[in-house]
C-alpha positions as CSV (number, residue, x, y, z in Angstrom):
1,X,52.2,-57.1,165.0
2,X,51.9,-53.3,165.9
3,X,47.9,-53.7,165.8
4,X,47.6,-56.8,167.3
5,X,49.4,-55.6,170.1
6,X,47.4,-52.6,170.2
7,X,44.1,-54.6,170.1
8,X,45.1,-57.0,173.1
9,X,46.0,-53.9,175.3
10,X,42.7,-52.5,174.3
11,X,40.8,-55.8,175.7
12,X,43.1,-56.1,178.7
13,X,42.4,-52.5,179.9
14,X,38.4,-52.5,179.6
15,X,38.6,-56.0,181.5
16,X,40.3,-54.2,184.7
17,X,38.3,-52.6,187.4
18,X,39.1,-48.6,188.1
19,X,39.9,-49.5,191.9
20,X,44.4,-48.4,192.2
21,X,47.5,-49.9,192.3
22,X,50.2,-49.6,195.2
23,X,53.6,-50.0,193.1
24,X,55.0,-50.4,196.5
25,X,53.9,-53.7,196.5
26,X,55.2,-54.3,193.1
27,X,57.2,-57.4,192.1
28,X,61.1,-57.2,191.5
29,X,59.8,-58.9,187.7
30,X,58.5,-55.0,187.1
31,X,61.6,-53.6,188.4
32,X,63.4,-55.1,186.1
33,X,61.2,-56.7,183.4
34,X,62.3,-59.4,180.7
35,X,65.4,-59.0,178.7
36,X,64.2,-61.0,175.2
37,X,67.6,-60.5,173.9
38,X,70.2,-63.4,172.8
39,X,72.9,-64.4,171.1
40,X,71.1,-64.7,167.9
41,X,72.7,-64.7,164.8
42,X,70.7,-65.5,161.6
43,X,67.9,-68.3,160.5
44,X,68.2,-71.0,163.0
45,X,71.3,-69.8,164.3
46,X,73.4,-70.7,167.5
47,X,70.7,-69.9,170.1
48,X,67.9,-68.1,168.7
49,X,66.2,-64.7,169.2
50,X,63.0,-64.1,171.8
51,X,63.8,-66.9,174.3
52,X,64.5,-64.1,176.9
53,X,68.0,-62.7,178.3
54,X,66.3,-62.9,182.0
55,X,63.9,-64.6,185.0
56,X,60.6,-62.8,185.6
57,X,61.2,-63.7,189.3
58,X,64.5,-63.1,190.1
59,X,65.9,-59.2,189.6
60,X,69.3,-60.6,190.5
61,X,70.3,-64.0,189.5
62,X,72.6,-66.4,188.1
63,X,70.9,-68.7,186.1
64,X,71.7,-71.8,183.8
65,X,69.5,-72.7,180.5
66,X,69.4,-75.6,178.0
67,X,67.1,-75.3,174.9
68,X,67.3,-76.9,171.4
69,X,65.7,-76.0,168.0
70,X,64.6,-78.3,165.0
71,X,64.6,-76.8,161.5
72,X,65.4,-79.0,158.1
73,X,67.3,-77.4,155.4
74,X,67.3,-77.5,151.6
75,X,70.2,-76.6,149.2
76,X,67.5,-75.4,146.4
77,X,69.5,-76.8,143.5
78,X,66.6,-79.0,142.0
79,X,63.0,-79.3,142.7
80,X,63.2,-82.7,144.5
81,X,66.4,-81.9,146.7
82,X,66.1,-83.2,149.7
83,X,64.9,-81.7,153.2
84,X,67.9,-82.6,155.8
85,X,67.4,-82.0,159.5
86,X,69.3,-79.5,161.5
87,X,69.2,-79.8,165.9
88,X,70.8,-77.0,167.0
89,X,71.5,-77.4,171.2
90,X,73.1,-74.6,173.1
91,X,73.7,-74.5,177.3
92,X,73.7,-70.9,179.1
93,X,75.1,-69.6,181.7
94,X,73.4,-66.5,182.1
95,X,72.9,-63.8,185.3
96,X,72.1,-60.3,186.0
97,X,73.4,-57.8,188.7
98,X,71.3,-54.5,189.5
99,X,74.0,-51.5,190.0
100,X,72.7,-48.8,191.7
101,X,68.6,-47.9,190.9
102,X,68.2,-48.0,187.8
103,X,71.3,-49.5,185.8
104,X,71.5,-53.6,185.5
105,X,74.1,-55.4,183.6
106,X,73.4,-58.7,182.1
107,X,75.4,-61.2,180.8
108,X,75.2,-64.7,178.8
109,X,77.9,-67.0,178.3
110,X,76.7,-69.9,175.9
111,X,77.6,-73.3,175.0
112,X,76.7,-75.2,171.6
113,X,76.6,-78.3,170.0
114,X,74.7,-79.1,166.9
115,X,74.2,-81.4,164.2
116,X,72.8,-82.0,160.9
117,X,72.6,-84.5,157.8
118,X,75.0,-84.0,155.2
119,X,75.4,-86.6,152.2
120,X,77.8,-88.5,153.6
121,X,76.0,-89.0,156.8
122,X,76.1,-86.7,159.8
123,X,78.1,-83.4,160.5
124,X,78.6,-82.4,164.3
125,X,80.2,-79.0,165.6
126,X,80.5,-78.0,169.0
127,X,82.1,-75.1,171.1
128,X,81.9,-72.0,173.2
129,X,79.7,-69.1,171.6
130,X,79.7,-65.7,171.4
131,X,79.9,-64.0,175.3
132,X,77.1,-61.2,175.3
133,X,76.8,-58.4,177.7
134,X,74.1,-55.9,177.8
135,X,73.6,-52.7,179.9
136,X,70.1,-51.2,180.5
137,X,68.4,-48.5,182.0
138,X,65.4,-47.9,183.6
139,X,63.9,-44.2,181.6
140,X,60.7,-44.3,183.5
141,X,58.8,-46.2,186.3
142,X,55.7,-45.6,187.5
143,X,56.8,-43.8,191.0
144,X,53.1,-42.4,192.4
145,X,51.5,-44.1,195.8
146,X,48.5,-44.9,193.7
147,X,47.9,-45.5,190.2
148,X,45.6,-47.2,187.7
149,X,48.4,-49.7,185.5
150,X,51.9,-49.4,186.4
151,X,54.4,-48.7,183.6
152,X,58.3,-49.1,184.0
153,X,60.3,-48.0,180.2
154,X,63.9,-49.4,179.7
155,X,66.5,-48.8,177.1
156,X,70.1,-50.0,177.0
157,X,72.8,-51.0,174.4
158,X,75.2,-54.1,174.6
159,X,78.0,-56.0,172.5
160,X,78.8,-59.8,171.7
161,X,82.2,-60.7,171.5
162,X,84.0,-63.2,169.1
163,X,84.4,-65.7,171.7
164,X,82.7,-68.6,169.7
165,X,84.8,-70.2,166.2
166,X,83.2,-69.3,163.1
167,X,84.0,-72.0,160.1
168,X,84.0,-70.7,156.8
169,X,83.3,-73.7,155.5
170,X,79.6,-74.1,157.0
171,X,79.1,-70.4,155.8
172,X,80.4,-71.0,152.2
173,X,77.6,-72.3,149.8
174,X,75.4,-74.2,152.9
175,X,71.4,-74.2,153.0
176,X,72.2,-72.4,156.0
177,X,75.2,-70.5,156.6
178,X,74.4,-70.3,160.4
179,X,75.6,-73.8,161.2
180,X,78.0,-72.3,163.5
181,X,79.3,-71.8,167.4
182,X,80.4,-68.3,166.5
183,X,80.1,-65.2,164.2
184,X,83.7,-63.9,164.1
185,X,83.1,-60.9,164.8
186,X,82.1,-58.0,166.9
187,X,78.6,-56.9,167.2
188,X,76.3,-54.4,168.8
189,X,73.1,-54.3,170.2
190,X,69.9,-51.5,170.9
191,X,67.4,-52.7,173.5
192,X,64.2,-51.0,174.4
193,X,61.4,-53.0,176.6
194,X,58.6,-51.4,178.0
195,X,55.8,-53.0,180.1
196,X,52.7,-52.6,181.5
197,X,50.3,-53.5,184.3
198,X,47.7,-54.0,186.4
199,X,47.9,-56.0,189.5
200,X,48.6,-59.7,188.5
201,X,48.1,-58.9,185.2
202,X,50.5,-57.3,182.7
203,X,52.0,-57.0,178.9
204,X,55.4,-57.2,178.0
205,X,56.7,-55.6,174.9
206,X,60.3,-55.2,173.4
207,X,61.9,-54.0,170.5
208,X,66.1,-54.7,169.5
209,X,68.5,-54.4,167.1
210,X,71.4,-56.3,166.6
211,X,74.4,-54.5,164.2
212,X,76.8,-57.0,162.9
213,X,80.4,-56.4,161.9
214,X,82.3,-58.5,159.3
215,X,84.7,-61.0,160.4
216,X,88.0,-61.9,160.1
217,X,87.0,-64.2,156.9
218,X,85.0,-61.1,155.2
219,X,81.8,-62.5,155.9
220,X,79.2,-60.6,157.8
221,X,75.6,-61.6,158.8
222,X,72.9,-59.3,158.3
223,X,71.8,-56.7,160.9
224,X,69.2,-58.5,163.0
225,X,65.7,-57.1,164.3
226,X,63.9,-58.7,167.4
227,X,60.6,-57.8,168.9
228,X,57.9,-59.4,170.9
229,X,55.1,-59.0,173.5
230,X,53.7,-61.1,176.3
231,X,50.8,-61.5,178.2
232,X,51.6,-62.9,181.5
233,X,49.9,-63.4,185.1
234,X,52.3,-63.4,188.7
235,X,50.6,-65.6,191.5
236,X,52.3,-65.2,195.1
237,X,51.4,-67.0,197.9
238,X,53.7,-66.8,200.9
239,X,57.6,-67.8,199.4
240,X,55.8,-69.4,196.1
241,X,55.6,-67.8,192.7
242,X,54.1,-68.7,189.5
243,X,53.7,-66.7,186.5
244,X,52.5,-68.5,183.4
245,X,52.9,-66.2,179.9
246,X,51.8,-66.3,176.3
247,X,52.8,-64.2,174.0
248,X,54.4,-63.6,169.8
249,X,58.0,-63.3,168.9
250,X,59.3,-62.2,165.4
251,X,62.7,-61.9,164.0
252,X,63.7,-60.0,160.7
253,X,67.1,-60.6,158.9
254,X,69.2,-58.7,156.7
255,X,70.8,-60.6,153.8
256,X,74.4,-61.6,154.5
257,X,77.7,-60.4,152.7
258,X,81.1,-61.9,152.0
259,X,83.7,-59.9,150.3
260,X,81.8,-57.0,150.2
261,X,78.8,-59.3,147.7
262,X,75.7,-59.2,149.2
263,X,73.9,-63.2,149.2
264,X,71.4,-64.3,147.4
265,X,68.7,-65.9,149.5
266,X,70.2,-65.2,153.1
267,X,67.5,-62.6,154.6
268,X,64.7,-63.8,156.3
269,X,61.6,-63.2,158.4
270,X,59.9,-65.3,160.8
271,X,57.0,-64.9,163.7
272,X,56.6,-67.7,166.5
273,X,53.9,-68.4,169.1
274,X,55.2,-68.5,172.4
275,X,53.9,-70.1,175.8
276,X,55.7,-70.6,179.1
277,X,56.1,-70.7,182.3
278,X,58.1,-70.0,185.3
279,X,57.6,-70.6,189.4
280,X,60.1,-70.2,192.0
281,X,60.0,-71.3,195.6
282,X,62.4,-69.3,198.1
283,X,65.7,-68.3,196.0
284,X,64.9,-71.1,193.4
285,X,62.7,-70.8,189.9
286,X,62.2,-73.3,187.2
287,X,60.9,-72.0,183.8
288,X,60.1,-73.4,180.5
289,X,59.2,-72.3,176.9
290,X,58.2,-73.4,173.6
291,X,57.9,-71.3,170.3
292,X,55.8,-72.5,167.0
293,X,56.1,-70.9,163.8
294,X,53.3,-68.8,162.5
295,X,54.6,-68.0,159.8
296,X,58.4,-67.9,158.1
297,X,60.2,-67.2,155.0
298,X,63.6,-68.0,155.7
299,X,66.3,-67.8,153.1
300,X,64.4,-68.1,150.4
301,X,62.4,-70.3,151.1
302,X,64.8,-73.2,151.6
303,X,64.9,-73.0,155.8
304,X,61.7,-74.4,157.2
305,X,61.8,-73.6,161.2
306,X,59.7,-76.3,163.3
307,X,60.1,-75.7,167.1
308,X,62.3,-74.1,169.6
309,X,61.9,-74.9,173.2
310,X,64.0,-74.7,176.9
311,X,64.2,-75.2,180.4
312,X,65.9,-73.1,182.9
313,X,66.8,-73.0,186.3
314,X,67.9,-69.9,188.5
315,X,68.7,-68.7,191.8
316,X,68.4,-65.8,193.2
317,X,71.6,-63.7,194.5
């Protein structure tokens, strides 16, 4: 990922004229770039990591977002076990307040219902999840009149709360302990985004880490890693926007632990494809999203991921 990133940045910069940059006529999307954080907890859990946390055209915004993800499960017990389907749904409310010049506070306040074949037909759970909030700061940005790319730096740290059920039941001895609405438990998060550009143009890259906590059950999931970067181009024409984007998204899993035993075949890795959209007219934007799998090895190999995709609608405050 690290040198792909590096070799797209490379191409992008010898593509670009030497003529400058006025970053006073910079869109509020570079103030405060794209959060790519969510309420993500494991293999094809409750929402799923790299979706985004934020609108590229809105820097404050309340903001409501449906997307689903298909994977199919197998319990791994014999060779010819069969695959069963997971759909995983979740409905956000989601918005983000600047406070003061370089502090924003985001939150996310999500909604699931899923379901998935069991043997004895179909098994439905649905609920509130886990509320998130996350603070960042904005380290650097790019503050001369003039300037070849423009560069803005942000890091910030955030918790989820234990607002969503977590069923010990779905944890305990499932192809997929993340079959849930909730973790139990506290966690923490470490956010670091940085972005580049030049004019329309511009790359996208961010980095967390997500630090779980055991529950009230004594189960924990494993700390989570998130990163990703996107290409993306911003057309404005009088109160129109459009800013298509394109980009990779990976997640890394720790393996989970109940009663202080580490699980066997609960880590996992996985790295998506990712294409979107999103255009606003006045205070209004519409964006969507889909994610392929590149490539995945997710709990031991008996998770197969197939798509995640959303829509999303905001206005701006």
């Amino acid at each position: 990922m690290k040198n792909l990133v590096l070799i797209l940045f490379f191409v992008f910069q010898l593509s670009n004229a030497t003529e400058s940059d006025s970053v006073h006529n910079v869109n509020t999307f570079l103030k405060f770039p794209l959060l790519l954080v969510d309420d993500c907890d494991g293999c094809g859990s409750a929402s799923g990591g790299g979706m985004g946390f934020a609108s590229m055209l809105n820097s404050n915004f309340i903001g409501i977002r449906y997307f689903n993800q298909l994977y199919k499960s197998n319990d791994g017990l014999y060779s010819n076990s069969p695959w069963n389907k997971e759909i995983f749904n979740t409905t956000q409310i989601l918005g983000r307040i600047p406070v003061g010049k370089n502090i924003q506070i985001s939150t996310l306040i999500p909604y699931h219902f899923h379901e998935r074949a069991v043997t004895n037909g179909k098994q439905s759970i649905n609920g509130l999840g886990d509320v998130t909030l996350l603070v960042m700061y904005q380290l650097y940005q790019t503050h001369k009149d003039s300037t070849f790319f423009t560069h803005t730096l942000q890091m910030g740290a955030g918790i989820k709360a234990p607002t969503g059920k977590f069923n010990e039941l779905n944890a305990a001895g499932s192809a997929n302990p993340s079959f849930q609405v909730g973790t139990g438990s506290w966690d923490y998060l470490l956010a670091t985004e940085y972005i580049i550009r030049r004019k329309q143009f511009g790359l996208n890259t961010m980095f967390n880490y997500v630090i779980k906590t055991e529950n009230e059950k004594m189960y924990r999931f494993g700390n989570q890693m998130n990163y990703a970067g996107t290409f993306f181009y911003l057309y404005e024409r009088d109160t129109f926007s459009l800013a298509p984007q394109l980009g990779l998204a990976g997640e890394v899993y720790e393996s989970n632990i109940q009663h202080g035993q580490e699980l066997k075949n609960t880590e996992g890795n996985i790295l998506f494809s990712k294409i979107g959209f999103e255009m606003g007219k006045d205070k209004f934007s519409l964006g969507a999203n889909i994610m392929l799998p590149i490539h995945q090895n997710l709990n031991g190999g008996n998770l197969d991921a197939k798509y995640r995709w959303s829509l999303n609608l905001n206005y701006s405050l």
